[in-house]
DSSP file (Angstrom, degrees, kcal/mol; ACC not computed):
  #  RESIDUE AA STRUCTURE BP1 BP2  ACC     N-H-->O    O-->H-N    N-H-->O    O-->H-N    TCO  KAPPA ALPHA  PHI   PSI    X-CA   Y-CA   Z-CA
    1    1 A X              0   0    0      0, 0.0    19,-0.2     0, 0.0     5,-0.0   0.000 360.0 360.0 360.0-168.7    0.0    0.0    0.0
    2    2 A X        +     0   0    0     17,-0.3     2,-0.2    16,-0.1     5,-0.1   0.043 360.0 158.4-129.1  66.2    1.3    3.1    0.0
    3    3 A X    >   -     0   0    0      1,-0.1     3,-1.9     2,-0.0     4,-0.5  -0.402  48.3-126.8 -82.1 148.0    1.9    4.1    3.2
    4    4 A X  T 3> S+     0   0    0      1,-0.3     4,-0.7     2,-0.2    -1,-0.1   0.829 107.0  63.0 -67.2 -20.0    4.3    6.7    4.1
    5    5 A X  T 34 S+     0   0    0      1,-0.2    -1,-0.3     2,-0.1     4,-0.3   0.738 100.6  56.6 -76.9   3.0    6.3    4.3    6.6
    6    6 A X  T X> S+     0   0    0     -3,-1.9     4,-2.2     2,-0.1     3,-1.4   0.878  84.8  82.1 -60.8 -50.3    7.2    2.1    3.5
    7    7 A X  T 34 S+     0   0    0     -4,-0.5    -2,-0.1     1,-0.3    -1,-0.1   0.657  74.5  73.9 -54.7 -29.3    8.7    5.2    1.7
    8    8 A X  T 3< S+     0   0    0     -4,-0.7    -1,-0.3    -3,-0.2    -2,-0.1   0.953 122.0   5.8 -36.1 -60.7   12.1    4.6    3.8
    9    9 A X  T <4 S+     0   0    0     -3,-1.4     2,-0.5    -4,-0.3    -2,-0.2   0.662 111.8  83.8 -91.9 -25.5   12.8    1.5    1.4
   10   10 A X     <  -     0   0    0     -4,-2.2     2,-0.5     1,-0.1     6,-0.1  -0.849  50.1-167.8-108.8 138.4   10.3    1.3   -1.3
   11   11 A X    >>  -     0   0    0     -2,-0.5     4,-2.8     5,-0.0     3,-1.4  -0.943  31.3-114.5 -90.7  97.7   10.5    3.2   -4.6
   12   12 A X  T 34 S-     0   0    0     -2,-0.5     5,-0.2     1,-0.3    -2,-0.0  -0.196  92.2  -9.5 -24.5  85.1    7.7    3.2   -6.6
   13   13 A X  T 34 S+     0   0    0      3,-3.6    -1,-0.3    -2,-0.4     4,-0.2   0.624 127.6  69.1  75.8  45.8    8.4    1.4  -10.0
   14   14 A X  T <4 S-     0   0    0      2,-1.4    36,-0.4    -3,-1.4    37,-0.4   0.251 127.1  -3.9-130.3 -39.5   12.2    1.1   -9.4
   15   15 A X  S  < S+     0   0    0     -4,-2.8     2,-0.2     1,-0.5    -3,-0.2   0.191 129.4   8.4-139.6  30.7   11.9   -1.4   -6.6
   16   16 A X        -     0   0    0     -5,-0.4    -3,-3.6    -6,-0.1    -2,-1.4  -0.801  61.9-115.5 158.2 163.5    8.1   -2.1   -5.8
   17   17 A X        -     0   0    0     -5,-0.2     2,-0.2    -2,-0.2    -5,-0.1  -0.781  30.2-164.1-126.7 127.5    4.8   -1.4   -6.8
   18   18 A X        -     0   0    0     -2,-0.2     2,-0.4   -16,-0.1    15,-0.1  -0.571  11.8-172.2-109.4-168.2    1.8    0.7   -4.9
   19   19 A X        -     0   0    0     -2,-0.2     2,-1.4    13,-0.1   -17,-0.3  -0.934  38.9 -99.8-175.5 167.5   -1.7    1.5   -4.6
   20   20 A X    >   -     0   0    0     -2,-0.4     3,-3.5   -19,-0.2     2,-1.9  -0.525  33.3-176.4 -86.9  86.3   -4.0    3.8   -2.8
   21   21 A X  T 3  S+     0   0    0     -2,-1.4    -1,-0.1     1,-0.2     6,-0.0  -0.101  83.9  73.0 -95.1  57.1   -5.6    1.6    0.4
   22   22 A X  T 3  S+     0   0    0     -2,-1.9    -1,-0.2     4,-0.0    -2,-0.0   0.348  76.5 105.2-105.9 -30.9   -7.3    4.4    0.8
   23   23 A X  S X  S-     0   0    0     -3,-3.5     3,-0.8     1,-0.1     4,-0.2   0.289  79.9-115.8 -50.9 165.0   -9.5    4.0   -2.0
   24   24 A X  T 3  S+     0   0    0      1,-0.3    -1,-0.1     2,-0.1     3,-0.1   0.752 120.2  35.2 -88.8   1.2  -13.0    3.1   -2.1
   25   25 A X  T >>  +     0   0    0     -5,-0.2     4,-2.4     1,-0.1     3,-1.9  -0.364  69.3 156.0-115.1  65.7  -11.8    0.0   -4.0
   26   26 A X  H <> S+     0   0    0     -3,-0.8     4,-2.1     1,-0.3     5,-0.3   0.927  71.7  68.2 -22.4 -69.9   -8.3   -1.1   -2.4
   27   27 A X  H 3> S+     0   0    0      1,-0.3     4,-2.0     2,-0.2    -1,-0.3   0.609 103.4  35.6 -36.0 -39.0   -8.9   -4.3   -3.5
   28   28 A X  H <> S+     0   0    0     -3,-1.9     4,-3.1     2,-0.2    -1,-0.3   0.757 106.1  67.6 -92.2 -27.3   -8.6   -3.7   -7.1
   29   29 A X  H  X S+     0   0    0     -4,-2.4     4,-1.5     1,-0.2    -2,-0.2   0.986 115.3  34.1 -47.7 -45.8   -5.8   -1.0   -6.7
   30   30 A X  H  X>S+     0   0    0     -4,-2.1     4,-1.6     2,-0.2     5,-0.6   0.934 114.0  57.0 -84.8 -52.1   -3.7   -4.2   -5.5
   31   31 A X  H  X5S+     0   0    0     -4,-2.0     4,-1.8    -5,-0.3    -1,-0.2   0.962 113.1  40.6 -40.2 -37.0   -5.5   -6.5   -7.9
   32   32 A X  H  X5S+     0   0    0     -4,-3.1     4,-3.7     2,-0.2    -2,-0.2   0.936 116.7  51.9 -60.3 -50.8   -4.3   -4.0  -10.7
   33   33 A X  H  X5S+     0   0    0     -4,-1.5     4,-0.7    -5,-0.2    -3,-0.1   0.966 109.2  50.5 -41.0 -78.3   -0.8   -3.8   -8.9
   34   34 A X  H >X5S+     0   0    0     -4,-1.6     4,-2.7     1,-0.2     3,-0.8   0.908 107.6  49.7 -42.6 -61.3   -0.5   -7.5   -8.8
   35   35 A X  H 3X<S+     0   0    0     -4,-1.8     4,-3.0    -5,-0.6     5,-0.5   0.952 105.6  59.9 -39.1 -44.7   -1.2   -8.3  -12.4
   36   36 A X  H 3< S+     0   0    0     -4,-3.7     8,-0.2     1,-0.2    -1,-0.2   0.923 109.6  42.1 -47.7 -32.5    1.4   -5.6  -13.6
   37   37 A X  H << S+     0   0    0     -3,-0.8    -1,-0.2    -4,-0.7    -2,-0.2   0.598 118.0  43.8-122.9 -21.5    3.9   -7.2  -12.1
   38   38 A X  H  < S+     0   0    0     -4,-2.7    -1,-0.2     1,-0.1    -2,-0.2   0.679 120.7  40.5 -80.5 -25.6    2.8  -11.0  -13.1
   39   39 A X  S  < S+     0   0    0     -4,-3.0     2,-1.3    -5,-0.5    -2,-0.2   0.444 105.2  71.5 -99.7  -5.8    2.0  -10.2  -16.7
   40   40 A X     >> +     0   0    0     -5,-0.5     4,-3.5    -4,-0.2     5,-0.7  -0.621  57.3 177.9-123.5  67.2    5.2   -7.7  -17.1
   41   41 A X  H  >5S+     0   0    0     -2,-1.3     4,-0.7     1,-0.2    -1,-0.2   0.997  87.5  48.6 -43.4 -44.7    8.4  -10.3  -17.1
   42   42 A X  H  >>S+     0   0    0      1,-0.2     4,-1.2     2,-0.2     5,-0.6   0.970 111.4  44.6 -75.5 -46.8   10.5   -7.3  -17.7
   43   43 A X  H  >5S+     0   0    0      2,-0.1     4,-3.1     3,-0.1     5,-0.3   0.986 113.4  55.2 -60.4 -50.4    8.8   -5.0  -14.7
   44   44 A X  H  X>S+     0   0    0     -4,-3.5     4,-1.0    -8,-0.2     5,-0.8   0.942 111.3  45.1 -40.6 -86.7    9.1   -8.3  -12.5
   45   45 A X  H >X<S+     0   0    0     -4,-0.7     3,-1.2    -5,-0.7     4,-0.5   0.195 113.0  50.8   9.2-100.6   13.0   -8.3  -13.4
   46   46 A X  H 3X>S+     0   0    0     -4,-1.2     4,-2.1     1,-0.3     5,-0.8   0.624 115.1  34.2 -22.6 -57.5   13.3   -4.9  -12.8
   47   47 A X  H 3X<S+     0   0    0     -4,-3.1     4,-5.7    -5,-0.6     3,-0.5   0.997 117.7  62.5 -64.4 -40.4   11.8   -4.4   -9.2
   48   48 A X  H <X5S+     0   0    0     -3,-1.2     4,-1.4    -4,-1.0    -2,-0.2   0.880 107.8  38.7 -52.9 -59.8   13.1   -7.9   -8.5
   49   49 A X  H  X<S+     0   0    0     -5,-0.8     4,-0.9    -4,-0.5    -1,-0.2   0.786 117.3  47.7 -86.0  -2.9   16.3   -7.0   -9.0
   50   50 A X  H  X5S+     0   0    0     -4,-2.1     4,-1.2    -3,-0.5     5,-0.3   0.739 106.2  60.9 -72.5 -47.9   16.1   -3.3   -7.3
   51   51 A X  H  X<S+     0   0    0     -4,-5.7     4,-1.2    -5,-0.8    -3,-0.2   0.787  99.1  56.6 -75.4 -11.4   14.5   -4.7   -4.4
   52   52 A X  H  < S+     0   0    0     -4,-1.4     4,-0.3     2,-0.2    -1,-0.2   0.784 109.9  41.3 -41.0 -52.3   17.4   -6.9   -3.7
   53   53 A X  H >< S+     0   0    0     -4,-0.9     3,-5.1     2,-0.2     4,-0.2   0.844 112.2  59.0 -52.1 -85.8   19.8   -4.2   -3.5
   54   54 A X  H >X S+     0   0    0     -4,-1.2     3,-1.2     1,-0.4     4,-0.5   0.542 104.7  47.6 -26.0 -50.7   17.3   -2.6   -1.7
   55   55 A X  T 3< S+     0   0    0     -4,-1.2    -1,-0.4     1,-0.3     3,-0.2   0.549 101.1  67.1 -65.9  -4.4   17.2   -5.3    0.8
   56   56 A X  T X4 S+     0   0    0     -3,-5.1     3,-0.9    -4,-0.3    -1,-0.3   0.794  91.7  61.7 -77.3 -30.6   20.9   -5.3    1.1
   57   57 A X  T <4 S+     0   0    0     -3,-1.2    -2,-0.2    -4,-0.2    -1,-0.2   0.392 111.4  35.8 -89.2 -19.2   20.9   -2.1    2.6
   58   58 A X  T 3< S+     0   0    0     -4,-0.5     2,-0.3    -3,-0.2    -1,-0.2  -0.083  76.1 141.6-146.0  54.2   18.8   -3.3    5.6
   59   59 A X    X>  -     0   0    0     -3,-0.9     3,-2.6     1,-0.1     4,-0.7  -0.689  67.7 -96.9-100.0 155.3   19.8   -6.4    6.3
   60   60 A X  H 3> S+     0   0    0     -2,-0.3     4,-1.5     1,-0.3     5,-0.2   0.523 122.8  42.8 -46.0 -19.0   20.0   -7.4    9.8
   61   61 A X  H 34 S+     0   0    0      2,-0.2    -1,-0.3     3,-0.1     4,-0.2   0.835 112.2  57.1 -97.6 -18.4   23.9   -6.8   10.5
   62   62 A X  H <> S+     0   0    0     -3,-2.6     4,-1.5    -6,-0.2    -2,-0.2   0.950 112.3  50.7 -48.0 -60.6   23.6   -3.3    8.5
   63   63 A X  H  X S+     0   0    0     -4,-0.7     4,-1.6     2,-0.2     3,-0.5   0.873 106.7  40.6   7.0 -97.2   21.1   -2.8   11.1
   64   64 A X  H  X S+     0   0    0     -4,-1.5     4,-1.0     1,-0.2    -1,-0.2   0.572 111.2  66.1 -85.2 -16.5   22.5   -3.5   14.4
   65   65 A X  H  > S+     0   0    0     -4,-0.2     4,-2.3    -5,-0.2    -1,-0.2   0.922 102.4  45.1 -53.6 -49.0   25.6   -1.6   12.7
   66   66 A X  H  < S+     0   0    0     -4,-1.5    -2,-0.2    -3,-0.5     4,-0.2   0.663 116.5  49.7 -92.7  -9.1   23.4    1.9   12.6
   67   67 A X  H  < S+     0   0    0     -4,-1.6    -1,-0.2     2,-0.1    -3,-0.2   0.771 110.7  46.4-102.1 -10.5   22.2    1.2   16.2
   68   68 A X  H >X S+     0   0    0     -4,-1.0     4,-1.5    -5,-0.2     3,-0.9   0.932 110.4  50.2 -77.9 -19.8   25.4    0.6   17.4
   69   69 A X  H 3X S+     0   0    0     -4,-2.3     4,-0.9     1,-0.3     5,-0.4   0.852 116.1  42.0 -51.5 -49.4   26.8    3.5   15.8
   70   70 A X  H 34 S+     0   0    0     -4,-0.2    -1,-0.3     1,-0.2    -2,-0.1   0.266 111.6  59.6 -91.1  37.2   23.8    6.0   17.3
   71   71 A X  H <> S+     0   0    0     -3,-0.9     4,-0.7     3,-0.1    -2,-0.2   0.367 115.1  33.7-114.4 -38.4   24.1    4.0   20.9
   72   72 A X  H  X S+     0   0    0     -4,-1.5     4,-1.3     2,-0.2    -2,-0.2   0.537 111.4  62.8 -94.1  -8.5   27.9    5.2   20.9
   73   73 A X  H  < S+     0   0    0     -4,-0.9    -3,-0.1    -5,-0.2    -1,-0.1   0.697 113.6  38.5 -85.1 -26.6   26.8    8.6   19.1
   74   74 A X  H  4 S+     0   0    0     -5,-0.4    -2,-0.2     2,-0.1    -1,-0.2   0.984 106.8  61.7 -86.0 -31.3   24.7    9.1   22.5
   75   75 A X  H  <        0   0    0     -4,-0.7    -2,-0.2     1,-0.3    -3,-0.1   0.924 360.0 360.0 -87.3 -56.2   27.4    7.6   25.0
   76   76 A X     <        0   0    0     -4,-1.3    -1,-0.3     0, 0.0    -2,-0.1   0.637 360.0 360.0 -70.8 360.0   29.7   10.5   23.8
């Protein structure tokens, strides 16, 4: 959906797909979504392989890197 705590990580058609679940039909906003992205080898690719980087970037020892870093950023 396209809620603003997603925006940290997801980019809209570089590395994921939204829709308004806000609408008065959600359901089809994501029905719509989902089809692009099954019918569209080449968007599939594409996000597929942007949302990997993407996921590199906040994987769990990246993570517990940037809170030990602001844990020692407070200590000083």
């Amino acid at each position: 959906s396209d809620l603003a705590a997603f925006r940290e990580y997801l980019e809209p058609e570089a590395n994921g797909v939204v829709f308004d679940h806000r609408s008065s039909q959600p359901a089809e906003g994501l029905a719509k979504c989902l089809d692009r992205v099954i019918s569209d080898g080449d968007l599939r690719r594409g996000l597929s392989e942007s949302a990997r980087r993407t996921a590199a970037r906040f994987s769990p020892g990246r993570i517990a890197d940037k809170y030990l870093d602001l844990f020692e950023s407070l200590l000083r």
